[in-house]
N, C-alpha and C positions, 0 to 999 in steps of 0.2 A: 465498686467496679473499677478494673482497671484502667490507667490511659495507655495506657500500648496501644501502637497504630495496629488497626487488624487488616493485614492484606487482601484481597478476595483470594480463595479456591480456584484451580485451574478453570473448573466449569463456572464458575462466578465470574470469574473474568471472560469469559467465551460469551456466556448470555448476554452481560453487560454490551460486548463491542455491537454483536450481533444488535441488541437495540439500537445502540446509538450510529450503527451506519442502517437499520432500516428509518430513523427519525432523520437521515441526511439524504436517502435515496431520493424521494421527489426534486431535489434542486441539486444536487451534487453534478454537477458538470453542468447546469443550465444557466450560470450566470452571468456569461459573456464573458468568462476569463479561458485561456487555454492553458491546461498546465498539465494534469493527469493521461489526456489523451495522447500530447507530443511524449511524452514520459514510454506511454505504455506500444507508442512505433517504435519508438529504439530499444530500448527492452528484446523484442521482435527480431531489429534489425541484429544489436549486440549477441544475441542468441545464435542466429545463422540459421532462423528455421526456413526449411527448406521445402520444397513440392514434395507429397505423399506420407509425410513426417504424422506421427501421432503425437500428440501435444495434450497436455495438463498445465491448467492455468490454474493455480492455487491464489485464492482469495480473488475471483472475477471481478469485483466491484461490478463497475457498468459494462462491463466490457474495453477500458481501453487497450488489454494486451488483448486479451479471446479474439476483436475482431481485425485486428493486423496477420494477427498471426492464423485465423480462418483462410483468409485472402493468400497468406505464403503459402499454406499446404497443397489450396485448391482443393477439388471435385476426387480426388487421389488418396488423400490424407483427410485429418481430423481433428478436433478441437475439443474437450471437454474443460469447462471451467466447474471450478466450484465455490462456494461460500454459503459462511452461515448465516449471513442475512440473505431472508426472504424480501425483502425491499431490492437491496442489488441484484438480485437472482431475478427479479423480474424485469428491472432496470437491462440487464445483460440481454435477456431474451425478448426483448422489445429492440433489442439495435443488432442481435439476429435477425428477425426478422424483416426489419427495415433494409438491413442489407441482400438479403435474400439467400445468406449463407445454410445451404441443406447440410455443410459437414460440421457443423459446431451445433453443442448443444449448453446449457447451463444447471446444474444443478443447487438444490440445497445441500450445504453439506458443510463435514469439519475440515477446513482447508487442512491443519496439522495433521490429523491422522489419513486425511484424504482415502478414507474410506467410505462407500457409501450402498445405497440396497433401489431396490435389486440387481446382481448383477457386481460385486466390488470387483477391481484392477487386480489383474494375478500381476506375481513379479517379470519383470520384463516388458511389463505392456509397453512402455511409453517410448519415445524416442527424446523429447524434451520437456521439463518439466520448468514452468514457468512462475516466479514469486514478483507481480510487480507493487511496490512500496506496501507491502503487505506483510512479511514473515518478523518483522521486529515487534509485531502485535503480539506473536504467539509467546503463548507461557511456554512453551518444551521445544524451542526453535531446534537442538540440537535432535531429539527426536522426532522432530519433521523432517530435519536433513538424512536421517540415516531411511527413515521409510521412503522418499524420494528415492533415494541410491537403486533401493530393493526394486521401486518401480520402474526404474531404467532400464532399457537395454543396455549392454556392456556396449561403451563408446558412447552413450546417449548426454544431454547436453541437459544441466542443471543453471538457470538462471533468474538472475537475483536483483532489481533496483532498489535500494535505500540510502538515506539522509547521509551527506557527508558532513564538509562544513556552511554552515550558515549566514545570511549573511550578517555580517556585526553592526550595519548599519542599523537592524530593527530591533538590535538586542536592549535599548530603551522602552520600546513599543511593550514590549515581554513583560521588563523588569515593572514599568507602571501600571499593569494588570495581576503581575504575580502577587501583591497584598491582598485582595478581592476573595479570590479562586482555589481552590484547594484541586481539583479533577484535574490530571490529562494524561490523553489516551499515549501520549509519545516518551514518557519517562522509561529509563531503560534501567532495568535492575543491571545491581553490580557486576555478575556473573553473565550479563549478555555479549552476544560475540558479537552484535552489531557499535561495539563499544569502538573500534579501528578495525581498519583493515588485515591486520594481523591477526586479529581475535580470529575475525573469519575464518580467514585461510586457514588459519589451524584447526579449527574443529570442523570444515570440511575435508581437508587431508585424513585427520582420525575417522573421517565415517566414510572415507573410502571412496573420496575424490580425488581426481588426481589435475591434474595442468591446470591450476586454479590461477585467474587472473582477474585484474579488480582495472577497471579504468573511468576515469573520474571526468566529467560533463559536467558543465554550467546550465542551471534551468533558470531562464529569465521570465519573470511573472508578472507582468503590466496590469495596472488598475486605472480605471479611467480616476478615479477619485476614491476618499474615504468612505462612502456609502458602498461603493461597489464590494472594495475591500471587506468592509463588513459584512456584502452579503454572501461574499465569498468563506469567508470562516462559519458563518454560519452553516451552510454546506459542506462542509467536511469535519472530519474527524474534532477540528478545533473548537468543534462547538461544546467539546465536554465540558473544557473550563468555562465557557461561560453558564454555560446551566448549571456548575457547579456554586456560581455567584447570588450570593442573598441577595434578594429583591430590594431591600431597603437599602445595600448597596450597590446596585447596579449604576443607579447614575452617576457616584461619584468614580466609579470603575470605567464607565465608559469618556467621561471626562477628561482621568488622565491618559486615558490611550490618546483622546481624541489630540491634548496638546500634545503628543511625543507625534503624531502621526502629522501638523501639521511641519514639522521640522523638515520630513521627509517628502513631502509637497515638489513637484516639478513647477518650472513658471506655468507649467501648460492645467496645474492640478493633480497630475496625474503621480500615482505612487508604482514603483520599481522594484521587484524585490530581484536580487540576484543570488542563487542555491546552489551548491554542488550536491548533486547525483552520481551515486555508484554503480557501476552494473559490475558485478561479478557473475564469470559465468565459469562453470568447473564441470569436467566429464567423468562420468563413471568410469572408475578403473575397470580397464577388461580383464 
């Protein structure tokens, strides 16, 4: 048998996330941290979505872009999210509901091909089509950008929040968990365009965007303490490395996070992490 690493298959890798954000949906934004929801208003605002506008929100999660941007369109306009977990998709249409929004709805579905039944998107449907901290997941990011394009109306407004730089402060916290763990969801193959900002820009200009602009936000993430923090990874995406941690090593794993994390301690207890966020937002060439 060989050792060659074997990569998953595009739909290998789709099933995969789709688990591991319906095993994050019960508690994914319920921990008392705000991080995802303030992300997903400016996203909204950065966008310019506007009253009577038709909106596609690629990869809904719980809804933090769906329901800012329900509320921009109004009673006039429209909202469809989608994603392939059935955990957020339900997550999404429970804070529909709670808000009382009748123009937004949530579907199951392949955010990247953004197709779905009954009923799929002709070209031109859209007027803005929305990606918040979600398209560097996909395996064929470049062919989700050009099917976007197609969905656009000419002039419509394509936008984008993902990871800038990080802060260097927890790059300890990282390094003392990475012997443990082999899984995570956030490694970027070589050839991805979320590699800089240039990467972008150019492969949305190639697929037939045009006035492509990228502008960079500080996300500040407060935790009352270490347990919080903790329950907060557990809740998102970052839970894959730890489920990827043998059991007989989990304690020594959780050990040396625990002293790198108390470095990072406020006199008050409390931990700070400081992110930059991108919003790139690019319009279809008319």
């Amino acid at each position: 048998m060989s050792g060659t690493l074997r990569h998953p298959a595009p739909d290998e890798h789709k099933e995969a996330l789709a688990r591991l954000f319906d095993r994050s949906a019960p508690t994914y934004e319920k921990v008392g941290v705000s991080h995802f929801d303030a992300l997903g208003r400016q996203l909204v605002a950065e966008a310019r979505v506007r009253e009577g506008e038709r909106v596609l929100d690629v990869g809904c999660g719980t809804g933090a872009v769906l329901v800012p941007a329900a509320r921009a369109v109004g009673p006039s306009g429209s909202v469809t999210g989608i994603d392939l977990s059935a955990g957020m998709v339900e997550r999404s249409r429970a804070a529909i509901a709670e808000e009382g929004l009748g123009n937004a709805r949530a579907l199951v579905a392949d955010a990247e091909t953004a197709h779905w039944e009954p009923g799929p998107p002709v070209d031109g449907t859209f007027d803005a089509v929305l990606a918040g901290i979600s398209m560097f997941f996909f395996p064929h990011p470049r062919a989700a950008a050009a099917r976007y394009r197609r969905l656009l109306a000419d002039g419509g407004r394509f936008a984008i929040s993902w990871w800038g730089r990080q802060d260097e402060r927890w790059n300890p916290v990282f390094a003392a968990s990475a012997p443990y763990g082999g899984a995570s969801s956030h490694r970027l193959p070589p050839d991805s365009p979320f590699r800089s900002v240039e990467d972008l820009h150019a492969m949305l200009s190639e697929e037939g965007f045009s006035s492509v602009d990228t502008v960079e936000r500080t996300c500040v993430t407060r935790f009352r303490g270490p347990h919080q923090w903790w329950q907060w990874v557990w809740s998102t995406a970052g839970r894959q490395f730890w489920e990827s941690v043998p059991e007989d090593a989990m304690a020594d794993a959780v050990k040396a996070v625990e002293a790198e994390l108390a470095g990072l301690r406020a006199p008050d207890g409390s931990l700070t992490s400081r992110n930059t966020v991108r919003f790139t937002v690019a319009e279809a060439a008319r």
